[in-house]
N, C-alpha and C positions, 0 to 999 in steps of 0.2 A: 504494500500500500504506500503509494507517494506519501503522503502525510503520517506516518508513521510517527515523527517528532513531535507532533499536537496531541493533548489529553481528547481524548471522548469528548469529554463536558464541552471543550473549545468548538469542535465539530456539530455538536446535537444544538450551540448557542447559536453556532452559526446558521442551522438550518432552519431557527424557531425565528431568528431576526430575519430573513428570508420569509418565513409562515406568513410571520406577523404582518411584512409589509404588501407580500402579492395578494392576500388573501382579505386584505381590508383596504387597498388601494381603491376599490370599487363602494366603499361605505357612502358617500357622498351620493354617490347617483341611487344606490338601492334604501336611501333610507328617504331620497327624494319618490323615490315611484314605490315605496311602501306608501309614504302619507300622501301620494297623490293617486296612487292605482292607477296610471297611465301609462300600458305597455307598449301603447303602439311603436314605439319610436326601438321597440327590440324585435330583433329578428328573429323566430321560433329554432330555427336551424341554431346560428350563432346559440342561443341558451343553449340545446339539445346537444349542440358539441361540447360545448362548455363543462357542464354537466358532467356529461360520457368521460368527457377526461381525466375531470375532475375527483371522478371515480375508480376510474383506472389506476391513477396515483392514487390514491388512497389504498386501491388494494396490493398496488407495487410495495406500500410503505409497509404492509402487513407483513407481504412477504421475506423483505429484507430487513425488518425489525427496526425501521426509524421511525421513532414517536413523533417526530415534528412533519413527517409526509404524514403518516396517516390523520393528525391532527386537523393540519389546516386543509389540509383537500375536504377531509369529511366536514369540517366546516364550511367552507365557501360550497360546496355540496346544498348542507340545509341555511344559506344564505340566498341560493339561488332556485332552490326548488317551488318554493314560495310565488315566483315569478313569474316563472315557468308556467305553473299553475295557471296564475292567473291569464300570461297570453293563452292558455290552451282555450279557458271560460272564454277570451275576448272572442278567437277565432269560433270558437262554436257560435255565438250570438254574432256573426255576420253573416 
């Protein structure tokens, strides 16, 4: 392993400060179209991939036993599903 000379802690710090900033970089807009419920302006795809991936990494973090993937993927997961939802409601009532 290249980083061999770094503690754990430094590596798992590093992936949580990474978590912390991809996964709530999006706070701003989701806490706008929470109190306004206006999804139009997102794309059902764009969420749906989003999502999928988001998933994906989560279950990659399972596999290879890092607490901060499985963390914040399954977070921005139930940050986005919520959303989702709601474009799905929009698109059926058109």
């Amino acid at each position: 392993m290249p980083f061999d000379g770094f503690a754990f802690d430094a590596v798992e710090l590093l992936g949580t400060a990474a978590g912390v900033l991809t996964t709530f970089s999006a706070a701003p807009q989701l806490l706008t179209t929470y109190r306004s419920r206006d999804v139009r302006s997102f794309d059902l795809r764009f969420m749906l991939m989003l999502f999928t991936g988001l998933s994906l990494w989560g279950m990659y973090g399972l596999i290879i036993g890092s607490a901060s993937i499985v963390v914040f993927n399954f977070i921005g997961c139930a940050l986005w599903l919520p959303l989702i939802l709601l474009k799905l409601r929009e698109k059926a009532g058109s």
